[in-house]
N, C-alpha and C positions, 0 to 999 in steps of 0.2 A: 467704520474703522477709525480710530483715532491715529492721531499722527506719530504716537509714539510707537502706539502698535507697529505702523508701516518702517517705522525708522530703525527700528530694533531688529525687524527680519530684514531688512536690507544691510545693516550692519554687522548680524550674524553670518550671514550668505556672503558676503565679500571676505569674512573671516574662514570660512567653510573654504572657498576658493582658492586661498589664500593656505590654508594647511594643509590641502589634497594637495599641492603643487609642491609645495615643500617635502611633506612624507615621499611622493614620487622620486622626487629626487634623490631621498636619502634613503627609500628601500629597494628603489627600483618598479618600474611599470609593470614585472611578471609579478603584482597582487593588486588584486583588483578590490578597489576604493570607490564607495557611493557615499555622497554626503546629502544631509538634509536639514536646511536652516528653518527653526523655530523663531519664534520671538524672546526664548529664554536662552538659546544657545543652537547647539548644533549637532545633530548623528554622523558620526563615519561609521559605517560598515565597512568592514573587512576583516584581514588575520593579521591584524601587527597588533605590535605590545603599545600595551600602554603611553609610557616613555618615551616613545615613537611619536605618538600623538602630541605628548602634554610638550617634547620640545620643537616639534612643528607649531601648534596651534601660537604658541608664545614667541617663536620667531616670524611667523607669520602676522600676528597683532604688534610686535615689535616694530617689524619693516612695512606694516601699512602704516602708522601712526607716523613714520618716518617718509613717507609722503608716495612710496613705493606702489603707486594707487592700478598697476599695472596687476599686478598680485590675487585684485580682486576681481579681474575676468576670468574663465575658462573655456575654452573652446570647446567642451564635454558637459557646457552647461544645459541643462531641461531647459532654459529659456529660447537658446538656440534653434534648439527641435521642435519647439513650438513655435516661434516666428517662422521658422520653415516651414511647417504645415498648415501655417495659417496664409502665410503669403502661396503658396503653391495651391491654395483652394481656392482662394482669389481668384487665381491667373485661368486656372482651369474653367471657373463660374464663368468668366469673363469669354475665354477663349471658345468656351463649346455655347454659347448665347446663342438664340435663335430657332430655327427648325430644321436647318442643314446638320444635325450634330455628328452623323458618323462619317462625314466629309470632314468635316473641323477637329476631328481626333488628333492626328498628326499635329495641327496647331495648337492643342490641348495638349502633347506632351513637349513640343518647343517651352508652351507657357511656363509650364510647371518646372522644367528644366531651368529657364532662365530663373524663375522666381526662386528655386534651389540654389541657386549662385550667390542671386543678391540677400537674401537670407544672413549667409552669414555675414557679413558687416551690419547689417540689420540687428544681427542677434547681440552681437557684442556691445553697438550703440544701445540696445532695450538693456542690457547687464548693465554698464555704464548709467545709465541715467536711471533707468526703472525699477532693476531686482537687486539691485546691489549698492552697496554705500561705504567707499573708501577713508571714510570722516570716523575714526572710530577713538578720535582722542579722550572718551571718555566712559571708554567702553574697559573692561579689564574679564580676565578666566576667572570663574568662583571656583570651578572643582572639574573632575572629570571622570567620571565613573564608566565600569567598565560590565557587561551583560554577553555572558556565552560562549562560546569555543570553536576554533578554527571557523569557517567559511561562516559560519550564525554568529561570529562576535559582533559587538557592537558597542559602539562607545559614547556618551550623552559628553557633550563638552559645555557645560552651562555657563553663559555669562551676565556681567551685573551692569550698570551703567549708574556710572555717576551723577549725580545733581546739576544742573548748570552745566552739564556738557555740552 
């Protein structure tokens, strides 16, 4: 994987994060919004309009560019869920070791309880440094195209990056 490969879905995904939080706010949480960062851009699923999206995603690239690098975490992010369940297999591997294992069960759901805790700061650290990239000064929206109706809509948010950014 080259590096721009990796730079371009981290900077789409912090952009993704960044417009889900915004639409929430200006449609309200009774619709439910999934995003998915590409290396060209970004999917939201849901049932908002258009216009919804095109002036989220643009104040959302507005105010991360604007140093706003907050914008680009989410606490509904797949990375979260997955450091969860990677740290909670850990702890359970760890906790049931040995030959005693249905004595060590009980220590085996303390494990995985604690390792559920620390997760999340884990997950947001992993969004922060790993799946996501708040640098997006030279990033801008090409277009934003729209596929399907009510609960099957879907939205492609494509973006371009600049030269020398």
């Amino acid at each position: 994987m080259s590096i721009d490969f990796l730079t371009a879905l981290r900077q789409n995904h912090a952009l993704e994060h960044a417009t889900i939080a915004i639409l929430t706010r200006n449609v309200g949480f009774n619709v439910r919004l999934v995003g998915q960062a590409t290396t060209t851009g970004f999917y939201i699923y849901g049932d908002v309009p258009t216009d919804a999206i095109q002036e989220a995603a643009g104040e959302g690239l507005a105010r991360l560019k604007q140093g706003e690098r907050e914008l680009a975490l989410s606490p509904l992010c797949g990375t979260n869920i997955s450091v969860a369940g990677v740290m909670a297999g850990i702890a359970c591997f760890l906790a049931l070791g040995g030959k005693s294992r249905g004595r060590r069960l009980p220590l085996a759901i303390l494990a995985a309880t604690w390792a559920m805790l620390a997760a999340q700061p884990v997950g947001r650290l992993a969004q922060k440094h790993l799946t996501t990239s708040s640098e997006l000064s030279n990033v801008s929206i090409k277009r934003i195209t729209r596929r399907g109706t009510g609960t099957k809509m879907l939205h492609k948010v494509e973006t371009i990056r600049e030269p020398g950014g």
